[in-house]
LUMRO-139969 format. One record per residue: residue number from 1; residue in three letters; x negated, y, z of N, C-alpha, C in turn. Coordinates in Angstrom, 1 decimal, always signed. Example, Ala and Ser with C-alpha at 12.3 -4.5 7.8 and 13.67 -1.06 7.14 Angstrom:
REM LUMRO-139969
 kollo sefi    nxx    nyy    nzz   caxx   cayy   cazz    cxx    cyy    czz
     1  ALA  -13.2   -5.7   +7.8  -12.3   -4.5   +7.8  -13.2   -3.3   +7.8
     2  SER  -12.8   -2.2   +7.1  -13.7   -1.1   +7.1  -12.9   +0.0   +7.9
REM end
This chain:
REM LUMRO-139969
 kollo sefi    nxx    nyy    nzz   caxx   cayy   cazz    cxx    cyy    czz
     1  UNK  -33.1  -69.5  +14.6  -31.9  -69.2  +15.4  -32.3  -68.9  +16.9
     2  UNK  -31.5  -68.1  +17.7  -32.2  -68.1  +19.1  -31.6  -68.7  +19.8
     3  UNK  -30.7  -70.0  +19.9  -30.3  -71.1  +20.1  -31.6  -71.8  +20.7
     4  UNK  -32.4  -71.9  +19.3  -33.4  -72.9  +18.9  -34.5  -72.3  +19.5
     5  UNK  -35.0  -71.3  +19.5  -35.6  -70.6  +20.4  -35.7  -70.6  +21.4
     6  UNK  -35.0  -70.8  +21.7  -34.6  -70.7  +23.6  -35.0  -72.6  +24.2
     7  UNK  -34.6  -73.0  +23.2  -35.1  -74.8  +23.6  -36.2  -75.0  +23.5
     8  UNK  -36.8  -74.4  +22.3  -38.2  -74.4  +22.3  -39.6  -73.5  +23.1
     9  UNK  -38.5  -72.4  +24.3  -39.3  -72.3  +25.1  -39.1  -72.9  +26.6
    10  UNK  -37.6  -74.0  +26.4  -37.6  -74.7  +27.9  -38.5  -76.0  +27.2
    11  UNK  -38.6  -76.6  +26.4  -39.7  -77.7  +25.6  -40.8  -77.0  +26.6
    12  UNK  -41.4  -76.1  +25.9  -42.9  -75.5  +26.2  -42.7  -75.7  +27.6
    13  UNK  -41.9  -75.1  +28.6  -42.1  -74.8  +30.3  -42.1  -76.2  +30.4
    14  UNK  -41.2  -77.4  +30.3  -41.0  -78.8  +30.7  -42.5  -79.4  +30.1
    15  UNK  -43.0  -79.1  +29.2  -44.2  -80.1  +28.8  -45.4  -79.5  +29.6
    16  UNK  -45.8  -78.2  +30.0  -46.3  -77.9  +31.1  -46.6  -78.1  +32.3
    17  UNK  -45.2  -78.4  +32.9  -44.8  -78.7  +34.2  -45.1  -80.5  +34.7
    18  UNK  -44.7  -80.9  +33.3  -45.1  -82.7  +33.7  -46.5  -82.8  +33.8
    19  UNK  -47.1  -81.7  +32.5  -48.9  -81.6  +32.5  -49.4  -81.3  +33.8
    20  UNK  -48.3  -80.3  +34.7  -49.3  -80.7  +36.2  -49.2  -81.0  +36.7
    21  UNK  -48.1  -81.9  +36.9  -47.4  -82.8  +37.8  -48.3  -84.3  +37.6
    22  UNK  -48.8  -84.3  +36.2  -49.6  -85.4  +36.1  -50.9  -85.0  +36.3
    23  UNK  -51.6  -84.1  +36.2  -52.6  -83.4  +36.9  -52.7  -83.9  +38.6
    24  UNK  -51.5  -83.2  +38.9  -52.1  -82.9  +40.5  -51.6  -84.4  +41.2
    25  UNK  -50.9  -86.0  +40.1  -50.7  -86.6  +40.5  -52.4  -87.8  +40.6
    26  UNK  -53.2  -87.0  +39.3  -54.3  -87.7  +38.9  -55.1  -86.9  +40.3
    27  UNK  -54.9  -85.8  +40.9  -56.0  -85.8  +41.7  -55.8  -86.3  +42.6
    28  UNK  -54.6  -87.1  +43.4  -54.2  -87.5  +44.5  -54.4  -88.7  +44.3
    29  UNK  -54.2  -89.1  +43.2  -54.6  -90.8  +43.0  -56.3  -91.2  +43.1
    30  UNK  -57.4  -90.3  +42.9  -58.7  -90.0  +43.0  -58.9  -89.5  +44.5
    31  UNK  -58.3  -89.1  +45.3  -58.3  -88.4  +46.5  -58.1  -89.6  +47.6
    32  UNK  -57.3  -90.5  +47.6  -56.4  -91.7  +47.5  -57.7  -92.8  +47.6
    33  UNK  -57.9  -92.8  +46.2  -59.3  -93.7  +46.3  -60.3  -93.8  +46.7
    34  UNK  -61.0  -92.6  +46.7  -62.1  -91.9  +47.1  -61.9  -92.8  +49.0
    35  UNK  -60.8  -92.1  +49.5  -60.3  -92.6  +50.9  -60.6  -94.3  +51.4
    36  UNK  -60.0  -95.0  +50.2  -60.2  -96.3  +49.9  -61.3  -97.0  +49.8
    37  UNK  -62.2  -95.9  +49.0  -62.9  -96.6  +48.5  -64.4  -96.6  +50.0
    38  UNK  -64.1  -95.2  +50.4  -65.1  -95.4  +51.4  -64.7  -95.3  +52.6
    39  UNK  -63.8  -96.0  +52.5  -63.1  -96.1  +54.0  -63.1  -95.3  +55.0
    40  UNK  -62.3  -93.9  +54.4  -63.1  -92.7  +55.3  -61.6  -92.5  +56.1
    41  UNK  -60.7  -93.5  +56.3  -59.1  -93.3  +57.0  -58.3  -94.5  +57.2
    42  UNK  -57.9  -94.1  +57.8  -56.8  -95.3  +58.5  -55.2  -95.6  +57.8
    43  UNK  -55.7  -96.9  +57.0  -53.8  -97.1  +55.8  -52.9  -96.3  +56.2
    44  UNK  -52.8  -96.4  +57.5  -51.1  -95.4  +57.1  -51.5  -94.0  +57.4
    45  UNK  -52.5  -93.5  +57.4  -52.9  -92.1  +56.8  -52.9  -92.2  +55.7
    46  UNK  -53.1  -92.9  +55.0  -53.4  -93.2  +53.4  -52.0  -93.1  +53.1
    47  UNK  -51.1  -93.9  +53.6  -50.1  -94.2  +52.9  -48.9  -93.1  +53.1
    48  UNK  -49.2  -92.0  +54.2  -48.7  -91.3  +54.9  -48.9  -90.1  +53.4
    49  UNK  -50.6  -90.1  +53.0  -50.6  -88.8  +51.8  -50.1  -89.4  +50.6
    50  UNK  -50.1  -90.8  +50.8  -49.4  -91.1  +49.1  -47.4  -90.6  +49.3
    51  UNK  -47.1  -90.5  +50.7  -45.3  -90.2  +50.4  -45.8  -88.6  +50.6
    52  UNK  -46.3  -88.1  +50.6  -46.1  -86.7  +50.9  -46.5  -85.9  +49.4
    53  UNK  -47.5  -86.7  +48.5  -47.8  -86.4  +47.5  -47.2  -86.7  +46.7
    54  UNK  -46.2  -87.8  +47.0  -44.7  -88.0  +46.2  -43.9  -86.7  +46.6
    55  UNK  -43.8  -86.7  +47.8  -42.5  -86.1  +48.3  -42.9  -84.5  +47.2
    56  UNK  -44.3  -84.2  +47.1  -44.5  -82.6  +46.8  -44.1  -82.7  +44.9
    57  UNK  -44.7  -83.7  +44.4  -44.3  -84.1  +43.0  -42.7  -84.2  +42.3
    58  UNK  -42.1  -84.9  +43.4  -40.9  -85.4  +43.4  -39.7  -83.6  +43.1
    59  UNK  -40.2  -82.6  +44.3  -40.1  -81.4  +44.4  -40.1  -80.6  +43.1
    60  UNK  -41.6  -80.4  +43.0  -41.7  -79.4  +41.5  -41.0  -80.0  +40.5
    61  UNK  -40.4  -81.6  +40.1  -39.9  -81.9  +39.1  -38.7  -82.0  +39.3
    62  UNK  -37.8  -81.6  +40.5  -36.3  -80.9  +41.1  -36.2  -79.4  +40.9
    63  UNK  -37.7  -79.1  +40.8  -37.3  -77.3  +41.2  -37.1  -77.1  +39.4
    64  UNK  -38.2  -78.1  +38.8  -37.7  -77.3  +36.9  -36.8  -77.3  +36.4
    65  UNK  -36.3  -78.4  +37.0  -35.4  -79.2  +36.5  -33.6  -78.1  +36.8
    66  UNK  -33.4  -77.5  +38.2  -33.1  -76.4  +38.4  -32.7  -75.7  +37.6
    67  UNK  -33.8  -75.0  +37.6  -34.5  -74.0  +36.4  -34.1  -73.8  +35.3
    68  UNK  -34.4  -75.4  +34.6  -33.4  -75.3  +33.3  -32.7  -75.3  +33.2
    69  UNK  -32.0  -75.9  +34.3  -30.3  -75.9  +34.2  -29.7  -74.7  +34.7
    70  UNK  -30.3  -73.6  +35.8  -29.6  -72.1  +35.9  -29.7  -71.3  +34.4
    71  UNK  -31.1  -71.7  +33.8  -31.6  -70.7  +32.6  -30.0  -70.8  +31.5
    72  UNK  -30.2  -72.5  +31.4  -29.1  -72.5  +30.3  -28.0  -72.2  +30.3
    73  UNK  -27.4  -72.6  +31.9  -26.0  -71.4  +32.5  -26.1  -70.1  +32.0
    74  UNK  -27.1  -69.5  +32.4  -27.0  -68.0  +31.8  -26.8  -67.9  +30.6
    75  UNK  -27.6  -68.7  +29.8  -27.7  -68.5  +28.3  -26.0  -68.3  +27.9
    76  UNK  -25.5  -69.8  +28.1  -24.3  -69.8  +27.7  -23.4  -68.8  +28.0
    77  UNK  -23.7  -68.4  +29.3  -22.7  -67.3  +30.0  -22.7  -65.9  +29.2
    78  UNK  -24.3  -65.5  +28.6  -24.4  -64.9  +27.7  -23.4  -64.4  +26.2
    79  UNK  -23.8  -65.7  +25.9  -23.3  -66.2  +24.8  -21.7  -66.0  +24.2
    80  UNK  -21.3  -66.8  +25.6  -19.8  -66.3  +25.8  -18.8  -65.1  +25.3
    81  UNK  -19.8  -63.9  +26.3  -19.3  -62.5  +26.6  -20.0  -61.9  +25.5
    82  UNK  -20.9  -62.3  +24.1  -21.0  -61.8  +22.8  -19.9  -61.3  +22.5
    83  UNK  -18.6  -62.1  +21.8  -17.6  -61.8  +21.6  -16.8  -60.3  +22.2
    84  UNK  -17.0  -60.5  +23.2  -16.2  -59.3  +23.9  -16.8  -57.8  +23.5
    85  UNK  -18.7  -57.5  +23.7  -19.6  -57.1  +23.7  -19.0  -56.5  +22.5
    86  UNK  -19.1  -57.5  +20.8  -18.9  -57.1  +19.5  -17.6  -56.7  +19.3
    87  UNK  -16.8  -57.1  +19.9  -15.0  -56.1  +19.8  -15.7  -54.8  +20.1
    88  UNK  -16.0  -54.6  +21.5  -16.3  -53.2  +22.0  -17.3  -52.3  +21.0
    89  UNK  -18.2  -53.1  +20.5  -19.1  -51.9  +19.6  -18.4  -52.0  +18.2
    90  UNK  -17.7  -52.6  +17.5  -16.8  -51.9  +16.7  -15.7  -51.2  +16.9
    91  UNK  -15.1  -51.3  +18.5  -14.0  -49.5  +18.8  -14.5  -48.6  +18.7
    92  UNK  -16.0  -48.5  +19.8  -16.6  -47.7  +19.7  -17.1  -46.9  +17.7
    93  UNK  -17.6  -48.0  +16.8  -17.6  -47.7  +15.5  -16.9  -47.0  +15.1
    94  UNK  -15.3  -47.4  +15.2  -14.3  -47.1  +14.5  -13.8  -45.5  +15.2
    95  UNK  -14.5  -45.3  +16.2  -13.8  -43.6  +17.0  -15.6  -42.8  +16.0
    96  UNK  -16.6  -43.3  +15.7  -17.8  -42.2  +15.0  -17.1  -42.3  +13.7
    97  UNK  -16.7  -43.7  +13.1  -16.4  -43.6  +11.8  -15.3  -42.5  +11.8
    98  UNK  -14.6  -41.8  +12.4  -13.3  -40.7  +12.1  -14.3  -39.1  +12.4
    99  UNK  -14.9  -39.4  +13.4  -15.5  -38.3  +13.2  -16.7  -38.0  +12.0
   100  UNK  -17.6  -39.0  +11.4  -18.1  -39.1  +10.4  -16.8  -38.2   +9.2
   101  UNK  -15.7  -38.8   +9.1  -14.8  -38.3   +8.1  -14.4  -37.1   +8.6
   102  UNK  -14.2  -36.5   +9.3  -13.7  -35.0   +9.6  -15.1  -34.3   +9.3
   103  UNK  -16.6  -34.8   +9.4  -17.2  -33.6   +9.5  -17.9  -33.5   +7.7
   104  UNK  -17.5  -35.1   +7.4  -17.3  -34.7   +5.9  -16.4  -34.3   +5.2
   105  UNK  -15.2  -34.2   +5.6  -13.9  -33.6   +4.9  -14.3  -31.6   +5.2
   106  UNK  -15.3  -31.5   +6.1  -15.3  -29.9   +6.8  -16.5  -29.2   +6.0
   107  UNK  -17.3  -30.2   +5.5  -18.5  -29.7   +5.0  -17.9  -29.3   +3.0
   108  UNK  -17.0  -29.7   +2.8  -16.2  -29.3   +1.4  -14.8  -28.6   +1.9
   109  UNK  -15.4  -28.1   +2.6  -13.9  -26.8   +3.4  -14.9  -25.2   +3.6
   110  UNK  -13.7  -24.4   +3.2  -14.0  -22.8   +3.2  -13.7  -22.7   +4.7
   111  UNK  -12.7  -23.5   +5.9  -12.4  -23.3   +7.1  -13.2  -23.5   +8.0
   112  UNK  -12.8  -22.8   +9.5  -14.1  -22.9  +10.3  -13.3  -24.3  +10.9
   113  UNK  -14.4  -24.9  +11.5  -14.2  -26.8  +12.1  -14.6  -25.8  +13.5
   114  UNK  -15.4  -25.7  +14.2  -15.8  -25.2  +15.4  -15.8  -24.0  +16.3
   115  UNK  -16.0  -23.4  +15.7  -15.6  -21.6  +16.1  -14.6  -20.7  +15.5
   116  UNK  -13.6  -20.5  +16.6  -13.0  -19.5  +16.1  -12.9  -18.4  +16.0
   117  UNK  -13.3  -17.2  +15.0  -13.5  -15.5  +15.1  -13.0  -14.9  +14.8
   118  UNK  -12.4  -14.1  +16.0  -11.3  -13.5  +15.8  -12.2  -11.8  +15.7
   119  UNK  -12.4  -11.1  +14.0  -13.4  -10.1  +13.8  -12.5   -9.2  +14.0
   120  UNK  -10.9   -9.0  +14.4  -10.5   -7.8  +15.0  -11.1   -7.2  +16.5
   121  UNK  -11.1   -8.3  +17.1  -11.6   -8.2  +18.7  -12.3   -8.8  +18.9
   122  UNK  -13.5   -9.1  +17.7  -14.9   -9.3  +17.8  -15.3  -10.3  +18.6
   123  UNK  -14.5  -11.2  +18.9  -14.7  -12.6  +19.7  -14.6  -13.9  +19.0
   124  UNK  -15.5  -15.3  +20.2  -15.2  -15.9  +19.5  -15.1  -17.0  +20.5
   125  UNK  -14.4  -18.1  +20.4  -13.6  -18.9  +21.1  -13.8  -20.4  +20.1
   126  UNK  -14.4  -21.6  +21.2  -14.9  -23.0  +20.8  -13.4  -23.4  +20.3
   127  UNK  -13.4  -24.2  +19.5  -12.1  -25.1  +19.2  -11.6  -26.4  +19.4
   128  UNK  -10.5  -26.7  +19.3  -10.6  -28.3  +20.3  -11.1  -29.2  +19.6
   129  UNK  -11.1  -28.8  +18.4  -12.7  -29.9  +17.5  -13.6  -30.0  +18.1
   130  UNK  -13.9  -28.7  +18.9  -15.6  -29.0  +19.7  -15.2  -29.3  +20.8
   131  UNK  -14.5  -29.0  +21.6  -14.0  -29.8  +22.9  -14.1  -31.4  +22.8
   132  UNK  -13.2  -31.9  +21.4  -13.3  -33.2  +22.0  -14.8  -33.9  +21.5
   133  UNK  -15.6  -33.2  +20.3  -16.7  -33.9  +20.3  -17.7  -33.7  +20.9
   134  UNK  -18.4  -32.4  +22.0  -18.8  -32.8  +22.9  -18.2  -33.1  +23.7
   135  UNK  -16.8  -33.4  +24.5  -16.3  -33.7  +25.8  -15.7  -35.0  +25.5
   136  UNK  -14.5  -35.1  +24.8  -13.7  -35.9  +25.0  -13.7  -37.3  +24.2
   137  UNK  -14.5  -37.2  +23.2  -15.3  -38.2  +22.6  -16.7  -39.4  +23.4
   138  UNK  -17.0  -39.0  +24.2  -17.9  -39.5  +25.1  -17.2  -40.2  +26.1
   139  UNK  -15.9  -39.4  +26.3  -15.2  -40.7  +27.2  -14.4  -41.9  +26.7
   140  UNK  -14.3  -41.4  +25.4  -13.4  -42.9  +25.0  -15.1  -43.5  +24.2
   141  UNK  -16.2  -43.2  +23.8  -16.9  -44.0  +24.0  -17.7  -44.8  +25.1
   142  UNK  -17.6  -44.1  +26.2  -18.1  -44.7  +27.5  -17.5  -45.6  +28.2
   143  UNK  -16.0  -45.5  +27.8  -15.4  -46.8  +28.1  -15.3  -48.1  +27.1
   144  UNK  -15.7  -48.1  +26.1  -16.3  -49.0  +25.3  -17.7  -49.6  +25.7
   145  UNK  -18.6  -49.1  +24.9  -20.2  -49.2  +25.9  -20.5  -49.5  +27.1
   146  UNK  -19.6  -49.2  +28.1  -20.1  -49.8  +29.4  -19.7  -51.2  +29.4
   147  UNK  -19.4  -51.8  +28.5  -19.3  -53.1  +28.6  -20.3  -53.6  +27.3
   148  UNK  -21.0  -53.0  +27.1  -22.0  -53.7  +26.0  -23.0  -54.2  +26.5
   149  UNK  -24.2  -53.1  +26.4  -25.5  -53.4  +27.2  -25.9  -51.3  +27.6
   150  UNK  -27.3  -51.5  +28.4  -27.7  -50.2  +28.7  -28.3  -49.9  +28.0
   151  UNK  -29.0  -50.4  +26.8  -29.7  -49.2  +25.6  -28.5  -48.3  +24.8
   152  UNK  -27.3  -49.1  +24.7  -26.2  -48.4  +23.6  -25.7  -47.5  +24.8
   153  UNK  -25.7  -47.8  +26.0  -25.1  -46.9  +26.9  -25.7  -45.3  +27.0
   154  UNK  -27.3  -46.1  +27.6  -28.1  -44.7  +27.3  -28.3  -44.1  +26.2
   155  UNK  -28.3  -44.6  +24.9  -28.1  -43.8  +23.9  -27.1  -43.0  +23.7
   156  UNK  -25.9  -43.4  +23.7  -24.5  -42.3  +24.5  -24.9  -41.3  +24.8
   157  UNK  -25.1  -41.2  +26.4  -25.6  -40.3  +27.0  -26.7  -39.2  +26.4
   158  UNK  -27.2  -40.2  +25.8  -28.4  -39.0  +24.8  -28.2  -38.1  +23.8
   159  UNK  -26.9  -38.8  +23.4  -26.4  -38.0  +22.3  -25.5  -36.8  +22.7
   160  UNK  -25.0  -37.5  +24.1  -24.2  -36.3  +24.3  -25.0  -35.1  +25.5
   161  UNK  -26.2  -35.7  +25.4  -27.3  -34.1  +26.1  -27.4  -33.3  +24.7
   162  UNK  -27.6  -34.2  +23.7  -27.9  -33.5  +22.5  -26.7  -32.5  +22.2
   163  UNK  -25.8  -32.6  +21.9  -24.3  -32.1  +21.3  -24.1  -31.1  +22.6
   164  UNK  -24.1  -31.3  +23.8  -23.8  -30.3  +24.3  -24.7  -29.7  +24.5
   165  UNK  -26.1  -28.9  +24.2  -27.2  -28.2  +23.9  -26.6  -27.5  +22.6
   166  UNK  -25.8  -27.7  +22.0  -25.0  -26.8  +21.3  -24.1  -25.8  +21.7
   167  UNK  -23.9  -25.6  +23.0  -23.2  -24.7  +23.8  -24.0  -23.7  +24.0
   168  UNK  -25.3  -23.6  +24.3  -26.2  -22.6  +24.0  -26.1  -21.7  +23.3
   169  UNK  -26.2  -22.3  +22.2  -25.9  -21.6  +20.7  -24.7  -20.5  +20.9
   170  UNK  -23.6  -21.2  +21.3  -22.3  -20.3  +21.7  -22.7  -19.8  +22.3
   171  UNK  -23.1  -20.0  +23.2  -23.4  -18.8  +24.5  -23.8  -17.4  +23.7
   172  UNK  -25.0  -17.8  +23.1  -25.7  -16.7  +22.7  -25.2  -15.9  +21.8
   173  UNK  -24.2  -16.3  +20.8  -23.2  -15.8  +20.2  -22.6  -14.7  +20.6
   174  UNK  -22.1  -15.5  +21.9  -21.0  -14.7  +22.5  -21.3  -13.4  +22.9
   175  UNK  -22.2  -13.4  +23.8  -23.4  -12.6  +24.3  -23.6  -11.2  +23.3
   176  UNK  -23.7  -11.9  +22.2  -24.4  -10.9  +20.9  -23.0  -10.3  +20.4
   177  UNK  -22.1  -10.6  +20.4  -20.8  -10.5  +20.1  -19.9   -9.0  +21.0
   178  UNK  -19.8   -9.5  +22.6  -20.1   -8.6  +23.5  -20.8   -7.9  +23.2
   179  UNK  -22.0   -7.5  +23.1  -23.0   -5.5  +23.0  -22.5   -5.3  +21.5
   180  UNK  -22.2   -6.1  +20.6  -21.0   -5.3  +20.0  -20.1   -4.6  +19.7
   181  UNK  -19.6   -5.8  +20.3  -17.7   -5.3  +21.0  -17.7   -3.6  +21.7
   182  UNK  -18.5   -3.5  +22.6  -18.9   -2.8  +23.6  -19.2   -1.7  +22.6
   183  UNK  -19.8   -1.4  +21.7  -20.2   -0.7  +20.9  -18.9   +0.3  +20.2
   184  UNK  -18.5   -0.8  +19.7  -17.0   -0.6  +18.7  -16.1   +0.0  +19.7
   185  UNK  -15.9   -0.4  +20.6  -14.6   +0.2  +21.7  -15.3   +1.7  +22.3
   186  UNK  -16.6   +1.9  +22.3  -17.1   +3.3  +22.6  -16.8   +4.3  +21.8
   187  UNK  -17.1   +3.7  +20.2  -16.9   +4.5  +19.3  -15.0   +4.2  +18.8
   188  UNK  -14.8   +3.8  +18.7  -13.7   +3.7  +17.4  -12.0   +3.7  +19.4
   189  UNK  -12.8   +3.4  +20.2  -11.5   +3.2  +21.1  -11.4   +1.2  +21.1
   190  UNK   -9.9   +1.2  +21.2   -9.4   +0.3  +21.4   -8.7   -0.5  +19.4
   191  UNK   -8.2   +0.8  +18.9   -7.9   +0.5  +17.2   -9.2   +0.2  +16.4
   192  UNK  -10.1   -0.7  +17.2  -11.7   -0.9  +16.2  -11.5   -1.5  +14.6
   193  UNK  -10.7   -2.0  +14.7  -11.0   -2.7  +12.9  -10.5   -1.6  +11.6
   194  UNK   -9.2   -1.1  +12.3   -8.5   -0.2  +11.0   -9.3   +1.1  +10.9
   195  UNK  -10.6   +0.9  +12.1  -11.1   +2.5  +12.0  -12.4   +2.5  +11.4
   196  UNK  -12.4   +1.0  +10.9  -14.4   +0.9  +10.6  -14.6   +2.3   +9.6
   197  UNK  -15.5   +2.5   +9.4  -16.2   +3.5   +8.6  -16.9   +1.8   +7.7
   198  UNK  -17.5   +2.3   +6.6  -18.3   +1.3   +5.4  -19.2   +0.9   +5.9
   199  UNK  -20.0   +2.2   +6.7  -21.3   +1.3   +6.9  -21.3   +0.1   +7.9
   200  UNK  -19.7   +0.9   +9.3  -19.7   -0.4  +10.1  -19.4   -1.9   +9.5
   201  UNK  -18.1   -1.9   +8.3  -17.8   -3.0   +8.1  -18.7   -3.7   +7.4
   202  UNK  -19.7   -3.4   +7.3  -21.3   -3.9   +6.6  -21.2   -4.4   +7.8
   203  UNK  -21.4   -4.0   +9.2  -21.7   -4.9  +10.5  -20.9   -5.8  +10.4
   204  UNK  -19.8   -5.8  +10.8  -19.1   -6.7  +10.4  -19.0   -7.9   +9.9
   205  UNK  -19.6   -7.5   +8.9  -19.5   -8.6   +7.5  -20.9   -9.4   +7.9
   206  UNK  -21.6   -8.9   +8.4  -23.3   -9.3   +8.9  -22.5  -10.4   +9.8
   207  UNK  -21.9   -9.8  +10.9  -21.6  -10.7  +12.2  -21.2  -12.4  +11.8
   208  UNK  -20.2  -11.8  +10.9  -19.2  -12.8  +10.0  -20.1  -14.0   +9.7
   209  UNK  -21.3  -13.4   +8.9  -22.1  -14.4   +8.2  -22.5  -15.2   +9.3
   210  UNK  -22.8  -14.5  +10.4  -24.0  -14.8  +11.5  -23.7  -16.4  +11.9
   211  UNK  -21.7  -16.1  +12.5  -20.8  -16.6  +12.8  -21.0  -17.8  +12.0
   212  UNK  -20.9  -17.9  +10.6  -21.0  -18.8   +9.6  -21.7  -19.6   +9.7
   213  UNK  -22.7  -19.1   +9.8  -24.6  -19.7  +10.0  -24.8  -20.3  +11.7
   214  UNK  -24.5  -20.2  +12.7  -24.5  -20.8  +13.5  -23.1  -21.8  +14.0
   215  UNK  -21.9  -22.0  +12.9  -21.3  -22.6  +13.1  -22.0  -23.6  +12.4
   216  UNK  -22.8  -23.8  +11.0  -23.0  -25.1  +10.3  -24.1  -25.3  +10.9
   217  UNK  -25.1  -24.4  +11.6  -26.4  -25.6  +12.6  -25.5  -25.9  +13.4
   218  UNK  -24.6  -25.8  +14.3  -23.8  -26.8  +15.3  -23.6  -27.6  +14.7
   219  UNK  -22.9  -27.8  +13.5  -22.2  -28.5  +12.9  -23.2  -29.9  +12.3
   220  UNK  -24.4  -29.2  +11.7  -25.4  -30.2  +11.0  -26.0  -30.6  +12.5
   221  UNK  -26.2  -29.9  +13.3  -26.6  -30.5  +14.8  -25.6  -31.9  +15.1
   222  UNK  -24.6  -31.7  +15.5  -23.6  -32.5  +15.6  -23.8  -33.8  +15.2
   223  UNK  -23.4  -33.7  +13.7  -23.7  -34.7  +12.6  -25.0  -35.4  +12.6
   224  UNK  -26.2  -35.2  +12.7  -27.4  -36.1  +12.9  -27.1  -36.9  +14.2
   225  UNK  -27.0  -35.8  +15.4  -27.2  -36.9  +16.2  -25.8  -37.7  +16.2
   226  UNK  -24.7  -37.9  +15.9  -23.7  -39.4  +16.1  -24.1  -39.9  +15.2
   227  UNK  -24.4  -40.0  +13.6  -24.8  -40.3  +12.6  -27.1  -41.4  +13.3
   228  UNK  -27.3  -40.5  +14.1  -28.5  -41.6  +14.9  -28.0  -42.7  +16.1
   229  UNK  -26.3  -42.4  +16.9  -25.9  -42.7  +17.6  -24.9  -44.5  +16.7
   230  UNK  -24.8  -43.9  +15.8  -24.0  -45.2  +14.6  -25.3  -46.1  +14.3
   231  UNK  -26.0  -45.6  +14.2  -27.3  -46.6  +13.3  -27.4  -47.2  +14.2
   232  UNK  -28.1  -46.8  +15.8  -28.3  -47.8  +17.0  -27.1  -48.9  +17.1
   233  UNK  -25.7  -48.2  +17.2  -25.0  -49.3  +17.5  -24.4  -50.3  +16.7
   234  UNK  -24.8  -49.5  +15.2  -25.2  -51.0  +14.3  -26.2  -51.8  +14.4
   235  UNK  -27.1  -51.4  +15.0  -28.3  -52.7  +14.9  -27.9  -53.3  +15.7
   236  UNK  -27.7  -52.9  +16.8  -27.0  -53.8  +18.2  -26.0  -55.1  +17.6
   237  UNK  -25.0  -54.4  +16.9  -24.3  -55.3  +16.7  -24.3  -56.2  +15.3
   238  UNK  -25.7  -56.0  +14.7  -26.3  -56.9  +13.9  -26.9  -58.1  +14.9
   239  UNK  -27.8  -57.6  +15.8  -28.2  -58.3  +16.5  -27.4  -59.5  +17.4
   240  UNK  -26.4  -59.0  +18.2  -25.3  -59.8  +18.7  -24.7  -61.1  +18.0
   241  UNK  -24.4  -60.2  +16.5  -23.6  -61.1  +15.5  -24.6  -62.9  +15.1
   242  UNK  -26.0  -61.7  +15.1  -27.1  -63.0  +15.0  -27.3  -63.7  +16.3
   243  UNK  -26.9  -63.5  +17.1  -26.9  -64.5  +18.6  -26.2  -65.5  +18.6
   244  UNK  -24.7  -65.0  +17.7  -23.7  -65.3  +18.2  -23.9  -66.7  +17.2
   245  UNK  -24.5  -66.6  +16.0  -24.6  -67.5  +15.0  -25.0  -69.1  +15.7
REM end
């Protein structure tokens, strides 16, 4: 238990501390004598290093003593604010656990979860699915976590450099999307879809796929890292649970 733990390393510091307290009490009682013995000082010099060699003994066994007793304040104080700590990393749980189920309800779906493409006007536009899971998911986790500790915190943040490095991806979409578009409006005008010829809507149907294929690496992107973001803040709150015991 780390209760037990924790006593058995104020034991260890306290059996230490008397070990040199009795140490540096055994050299002053030999220092003392030595003085005594060959009369190398006048009694109340003598008697003057025996209160001062109190006074320094007396000290180090006030200062541990302290010590222990600030250490175990903390502990408890610790202890206390478990509870609070383990509320917070199960809200936080319970907002991945919904996203866990949407991105498994999306992965047995024909619909797009992240990108919207619109193949008349050859564009494509992020959806508020992806808005709130790189944006607005980090804020209702960050106000959870900032009252945990800084590894679950920083891992947050990590996740969310990760997820939004998926905007890239869109970028370049877009990008590729554009010297298309650009293409289609040269040739066909402004009426580009009802005017494809076969071989364009072969392009088309290419883009489509493209579209397809860089929405499920966002998507499997996504998914790993909160899915590595849940595991950390389950151990955390394995750990806690075991403090709290």
């Amino acid at each position: 238990m780390i209760v037990i733990e924790n006593w058995k390393k104020a034991v260890i510091i306290t059996f230490y501390t008397v070990l040199a307290v009795i140490g540096f009490a055994a050299i002053m009682t030999a220092v003392v004598a030595m003085f005594m013995v060959l009369d190398l000082g006048e009694r109340e010099y003598i008697s003057a290093f025996i209160g001062l060699a109190g006074a320094i003994i007396g000290g180090l066994i006030t200062l541990v003593g302290v010590y222990l007793t600030i250490r175990h304040t903390d502990k408890n104080r610790e202890k206390d604010n478990l509870p609070k700590k383990i509320y917070r990393l199960e809200k936080a749980a319970d907002i991945l656990k919904k996203v866990h189920r949407d991105l498994h309800e999306y992965e047995g779906s024909k619909n797009r979860f992240l990108l919207d493409f619109d193949k008349v006007k050859l564009s494509v536009q992020i959806t508020d699915k992806y808005t709130y899971l790189s944006q607005d998911i980090f804020v209702e986790l960050r106000e959870e976590l900032v009252f945990v500790d800084s590894n679950s915190y920083k891992k947050m943040l990590v996740t969310k450099n990760y997820v939004n490095e998926t905007g890239f991806l869109i970028t370049r979409l877009k990008n590729s999307l554009a010297d298309l578009r650009e293409w289609a409006y040269q040739k066909y005008e402004h009426n580009i879809y009802d005017r494809y010829h076969n071989d364009d809507i072969e392009i088309i149907k290419e883009k489509v796929a493209h579209v397809n294929s860089i929405e499920k690496q966002i998507t499997k992107q996504i998914k790993n890292e909160f899915l590595s973001l849940s595991d950390n803040l389950r151990h955390t709150h394995e750990k806690l649970i075991k403090e709290i015991d």
